[in-house]
C-alpha positions in Angstrom: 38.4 -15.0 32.8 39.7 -11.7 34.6 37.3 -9.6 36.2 36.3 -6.5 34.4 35.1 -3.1 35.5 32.4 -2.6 32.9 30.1 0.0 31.5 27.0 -0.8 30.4 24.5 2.0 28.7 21.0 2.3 28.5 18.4 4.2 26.7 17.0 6.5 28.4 13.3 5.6 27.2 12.5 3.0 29.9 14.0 2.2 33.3 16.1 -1.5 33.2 14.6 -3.5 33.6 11.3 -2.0 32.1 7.8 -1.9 34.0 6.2 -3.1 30.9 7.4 -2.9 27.0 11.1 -2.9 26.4 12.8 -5.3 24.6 16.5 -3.6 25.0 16.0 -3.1 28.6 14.8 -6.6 29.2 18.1 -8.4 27.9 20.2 -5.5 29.5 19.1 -6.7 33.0 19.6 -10.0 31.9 23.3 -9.6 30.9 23.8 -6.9 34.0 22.7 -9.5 36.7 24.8 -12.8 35.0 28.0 -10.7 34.3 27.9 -9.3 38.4 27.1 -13.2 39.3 30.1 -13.8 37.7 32.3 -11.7 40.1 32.3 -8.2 37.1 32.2 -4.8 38.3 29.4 -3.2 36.5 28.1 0.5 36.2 24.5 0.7 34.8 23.8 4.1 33.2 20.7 4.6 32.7 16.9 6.5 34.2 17.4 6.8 38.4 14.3 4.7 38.2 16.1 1.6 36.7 16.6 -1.8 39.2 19.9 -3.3 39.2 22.3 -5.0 40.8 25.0 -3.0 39.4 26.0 -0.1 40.8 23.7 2.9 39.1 24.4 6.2 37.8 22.4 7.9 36.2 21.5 11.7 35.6 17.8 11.8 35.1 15.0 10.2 37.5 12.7 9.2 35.8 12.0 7.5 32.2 11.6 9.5 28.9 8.4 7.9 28.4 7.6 8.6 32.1 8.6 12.5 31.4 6.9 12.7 28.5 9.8 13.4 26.1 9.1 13.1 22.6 10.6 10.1 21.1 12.7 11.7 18.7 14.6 13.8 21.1 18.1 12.9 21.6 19.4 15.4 23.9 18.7 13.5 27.4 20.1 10.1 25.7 23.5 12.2 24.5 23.6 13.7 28.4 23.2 10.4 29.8 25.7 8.8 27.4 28.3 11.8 27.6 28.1 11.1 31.4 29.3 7.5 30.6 32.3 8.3 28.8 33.3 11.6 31.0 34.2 8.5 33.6 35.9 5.9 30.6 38.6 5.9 32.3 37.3 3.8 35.1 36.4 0.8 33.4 38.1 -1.6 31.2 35.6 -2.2 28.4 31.9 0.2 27.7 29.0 -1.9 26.6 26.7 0.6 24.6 23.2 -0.3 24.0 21.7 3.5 23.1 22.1 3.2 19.4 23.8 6.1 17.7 24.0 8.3 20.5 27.5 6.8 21.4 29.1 7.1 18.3 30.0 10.3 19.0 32.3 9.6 21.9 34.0 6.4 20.9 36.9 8.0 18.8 37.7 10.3 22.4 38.3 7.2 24.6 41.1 4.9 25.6 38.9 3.0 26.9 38.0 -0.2 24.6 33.8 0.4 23.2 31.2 -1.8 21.8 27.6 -1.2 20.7 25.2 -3.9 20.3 22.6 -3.3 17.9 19.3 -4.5 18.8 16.9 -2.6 16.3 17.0 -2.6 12.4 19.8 -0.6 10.9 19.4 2.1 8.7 19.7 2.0 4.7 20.1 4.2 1.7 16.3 5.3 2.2 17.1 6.8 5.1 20.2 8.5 4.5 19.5 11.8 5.8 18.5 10.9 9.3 20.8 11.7 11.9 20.9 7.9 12.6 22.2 7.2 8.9 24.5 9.5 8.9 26.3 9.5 12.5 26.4 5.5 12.1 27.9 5.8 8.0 30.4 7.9 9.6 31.6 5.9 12.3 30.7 2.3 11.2 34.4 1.3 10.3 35.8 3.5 13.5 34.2 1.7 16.4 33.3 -2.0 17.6 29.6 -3.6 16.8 27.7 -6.9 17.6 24.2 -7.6 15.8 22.0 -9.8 17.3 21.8 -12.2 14.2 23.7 -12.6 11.2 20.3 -11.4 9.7 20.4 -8.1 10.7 23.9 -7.7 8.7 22.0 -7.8 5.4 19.3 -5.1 5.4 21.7 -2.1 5.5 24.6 -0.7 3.1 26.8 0.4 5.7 29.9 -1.5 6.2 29.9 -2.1 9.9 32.8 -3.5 11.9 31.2 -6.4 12.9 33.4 -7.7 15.6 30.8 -10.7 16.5 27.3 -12.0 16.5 25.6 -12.8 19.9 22.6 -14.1 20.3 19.8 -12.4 22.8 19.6 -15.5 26.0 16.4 -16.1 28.1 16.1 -17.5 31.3 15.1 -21.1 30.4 15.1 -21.8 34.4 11.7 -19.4 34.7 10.1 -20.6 31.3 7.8 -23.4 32.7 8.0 -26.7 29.9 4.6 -28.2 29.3 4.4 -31.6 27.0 1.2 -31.3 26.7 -1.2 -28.3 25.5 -4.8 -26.5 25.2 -7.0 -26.6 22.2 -5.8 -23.0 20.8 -2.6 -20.8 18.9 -1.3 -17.8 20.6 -0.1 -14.4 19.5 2.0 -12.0 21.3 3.6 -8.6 20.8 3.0 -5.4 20.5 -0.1 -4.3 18.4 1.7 -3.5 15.2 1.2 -4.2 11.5 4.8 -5.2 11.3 4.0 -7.9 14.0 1.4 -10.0 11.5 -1.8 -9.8 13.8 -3.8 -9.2 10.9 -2.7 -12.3 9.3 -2.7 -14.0 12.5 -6.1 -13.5 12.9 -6.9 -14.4 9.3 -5.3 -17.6 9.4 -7.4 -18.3 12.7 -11.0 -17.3 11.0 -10.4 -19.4 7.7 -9.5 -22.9 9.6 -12.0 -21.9 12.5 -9.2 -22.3 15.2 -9.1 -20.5 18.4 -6.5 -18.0 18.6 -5.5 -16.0 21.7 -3.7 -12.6 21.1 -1.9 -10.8 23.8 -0.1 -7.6 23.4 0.4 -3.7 24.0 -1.0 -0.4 22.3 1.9 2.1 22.4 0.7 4.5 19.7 -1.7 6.5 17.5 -1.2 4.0 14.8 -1.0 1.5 16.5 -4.5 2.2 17.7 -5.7 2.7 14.5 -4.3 -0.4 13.3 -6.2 -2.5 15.8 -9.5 -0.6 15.1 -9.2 -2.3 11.7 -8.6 -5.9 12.7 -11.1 -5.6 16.1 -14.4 -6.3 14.5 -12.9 -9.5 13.6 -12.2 -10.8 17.2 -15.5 -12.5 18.2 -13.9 -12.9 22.5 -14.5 -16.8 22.1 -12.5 -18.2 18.8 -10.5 -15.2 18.4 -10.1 -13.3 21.8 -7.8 -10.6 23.1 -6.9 -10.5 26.6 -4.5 -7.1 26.7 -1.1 -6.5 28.0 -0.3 -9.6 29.9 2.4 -10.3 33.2 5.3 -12.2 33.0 3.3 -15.0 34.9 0.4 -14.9 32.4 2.4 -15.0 29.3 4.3 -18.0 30.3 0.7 -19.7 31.3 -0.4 -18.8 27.7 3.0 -20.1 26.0 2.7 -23.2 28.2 -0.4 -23.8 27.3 -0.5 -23.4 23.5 -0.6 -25.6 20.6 1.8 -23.1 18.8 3.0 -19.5 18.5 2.3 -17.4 15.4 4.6 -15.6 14.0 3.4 -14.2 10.4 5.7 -11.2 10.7 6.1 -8.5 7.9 9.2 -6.6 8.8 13.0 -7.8 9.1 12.6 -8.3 12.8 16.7 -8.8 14.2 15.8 -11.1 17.2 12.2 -12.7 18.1 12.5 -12.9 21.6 9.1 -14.9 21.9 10.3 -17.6 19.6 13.1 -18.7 21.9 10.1 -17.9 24.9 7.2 -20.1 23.3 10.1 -23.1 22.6 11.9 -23.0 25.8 8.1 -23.9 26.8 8.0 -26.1 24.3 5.5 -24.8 22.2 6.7 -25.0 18.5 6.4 -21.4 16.6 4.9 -21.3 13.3 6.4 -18.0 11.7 7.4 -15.4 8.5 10.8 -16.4 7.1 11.6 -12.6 7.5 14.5 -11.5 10.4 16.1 -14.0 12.1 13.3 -16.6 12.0 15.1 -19.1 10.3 18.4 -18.9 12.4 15.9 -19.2 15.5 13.2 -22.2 15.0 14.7 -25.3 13.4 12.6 -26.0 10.5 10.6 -29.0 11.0 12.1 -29.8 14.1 11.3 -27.0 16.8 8.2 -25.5 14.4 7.6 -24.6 11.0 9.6 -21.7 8.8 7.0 -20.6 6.3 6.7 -17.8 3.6 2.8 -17.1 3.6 -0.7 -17.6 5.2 -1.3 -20.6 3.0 1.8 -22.2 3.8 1.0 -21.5 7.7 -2.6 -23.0 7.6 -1.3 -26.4 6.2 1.9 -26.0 8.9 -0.8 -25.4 11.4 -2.9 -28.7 10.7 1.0 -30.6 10.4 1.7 -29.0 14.5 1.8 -32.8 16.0 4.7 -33.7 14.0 7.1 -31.3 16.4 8.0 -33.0 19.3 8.0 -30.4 22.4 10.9 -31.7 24.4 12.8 -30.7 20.6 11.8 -27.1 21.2 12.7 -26.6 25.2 16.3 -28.3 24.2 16.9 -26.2 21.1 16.9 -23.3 23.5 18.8 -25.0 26.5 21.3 -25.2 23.8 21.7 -22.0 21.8 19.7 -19.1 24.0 20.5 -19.1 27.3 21.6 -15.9 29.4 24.5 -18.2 30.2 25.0 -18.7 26.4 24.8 -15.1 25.7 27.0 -14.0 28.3 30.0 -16.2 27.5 29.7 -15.1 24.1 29.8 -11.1 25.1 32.6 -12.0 27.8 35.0 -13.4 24.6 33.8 -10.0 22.8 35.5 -8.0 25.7 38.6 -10.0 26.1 39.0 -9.9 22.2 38.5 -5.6 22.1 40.4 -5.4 25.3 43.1 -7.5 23.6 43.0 -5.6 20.4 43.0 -2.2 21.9 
């Protein structure tokens, strides 16, 4: 296709790609670095403290989370974004990742703008929130992607979906393992929505090890794990913290499964496609995307409560790895991504 000069912006809460927790900023340097492979001129804006092999602009130094701005501030996001669109003119197509904060611009531009929405969209219950009400106003007026066809029915805005694109890993760095270690694994961040508490239950009622891995980000979320923590022996059940990149792949090589007992509408499960491309089946929620992820009885098991997750647990040998590591190769790559957002340029750009 034609190269394209190309926008792409961040939030402002962690540099890109992010030091630790970060979902948005992870597949952001994922699509930065394989559209600039490609032969693309791309801008990053985002914190001065962000990695890239695009070119970089950005207007603060540091992180919000690094300057210790609350979370529900928007004004350094709107600055950053602001400074994106004062310069629209220079590129053919803006890729907007920072949520909300963009709608504000998109009707002032020439210049061709999609968002893609990586979190769960706001609803009725929450239609006095700035977020509600900026995206109600400007859902019909501007371009969106969700991140699986999923994440379309949890909201009553009418959004002008212009395509769905799956989030892409890089299969190349996910080591496969056909065989595995006597124990499950659990990853994320310490949440209730994540299901560790019914992780761990599942693990103490069929006495299996379980592994948990994740971050502590919050007051809550402290409080959360100060409920399930007398429950983790540090031999059946054991938590080993926030874990490297190197280290969670070891642990996702290495499992007999991933659990996945998840009690929100989670848009996109990055460490289902991670735990597969390893080829270690996942065993999750049917809440989200789940289902559009793991193939049912083929790359792990879809389930709708603990029960149904201890007898899918003791039924694990059934899933052939290799099934798991090509389900990926096939429909969550970075390449697959990419393609996919390349045809959602040339299709606004066409439009225009």
């Amino acid at each position: 296709m034609k190269k394209l000069r190309i926008a792409q912006i961040a939030p402002l809460w962690e540099p890109v790609p992010p030091k630790k927790y970060g979902g948005i900023e992870i597949m952001m340097e994922k699509i930065i670095n394989e559209l600039v492979r490609r032969g693309h001129s791309v801008t990053l804006f985002a914190s001065g403290n962000s990695k890239t092999k695009a070119k970089l602009n950005s207007v603060f130094p540091k992180s919000l989370i690094e300057m210790n701005v609350d979370w529900y501030h928007r004004s350094q996001n709107l600055i950053n974004v602001s400074n994106a669109f004062r310069l629209a003119d220079q590129f053919d197509v803006i890729h907007n990742h920072a949520g909300d904060n963009a709608m504000f611009f998109t009707q002032g531009t020439k210049t061709p703008v999609v968002t893609t929405l990586h979190n769960v969209l706001p609803t009725v219950k929450s239609k006095e929130s700035d977020e509600y009400i900026a995206y109600k106003y400007f859902a019909k007026k501007t371009n969106f992607i969700s991140i699986s066809l999923n994440q379309r029915m949890h909201t009553d805005i009418k959004f002008n979906f212009v395509d769905n694109v799956y989030n892409g890993i890089d299969v190349d760095k996910l080591k496969f393992s056909p065989k595995y270690k006597d124990y499950f694994f659990w990853l994320g961040r310490i949440h209730h929505g994540k299901g560790l508490a019914e992780a761990v239950e599942v693990a103490r009622k069929i006495k299996q090890k379980l592994i948990i891995a994740g971050n502590i980000t919050c007051k809550s979320d402290e409080e959360y794990f100060a409920e399930i923590k007398s429950k983790i022996d540090g031999k059946n059940i054991k938590y080993v913290g926030e874990v490297s990149e190197k280290q969670k792949i070891k642990y996702f090589s290495n499992a007999k499964a991933l659990l996945f007992p998840i009690r929100w509408e989670e848009p996109f499960g990055l460490v289902m496609a991670e735990a597969m491309a390893c080829g270690t089946p996942v065993i999750a929620f049917n809440r989200g995307s789940v289902s559009e992820v793991v193939k049912n009885g083929k790359t792990g098991f879809v389930v709708k409560n603990e029960k149904e997750m201890i007898n899918a647990i003791k039924n694990i040998d059934k899933i052939k790895r290799e099934n798991c590591r090509a389900h990926v190769e096939k429909k969550f790559t970075i390449e697959k991504m990419v393609d996919n957002y390349e045809a959602v340029y040339e299709k606004i750009i066409k439009n225009k």
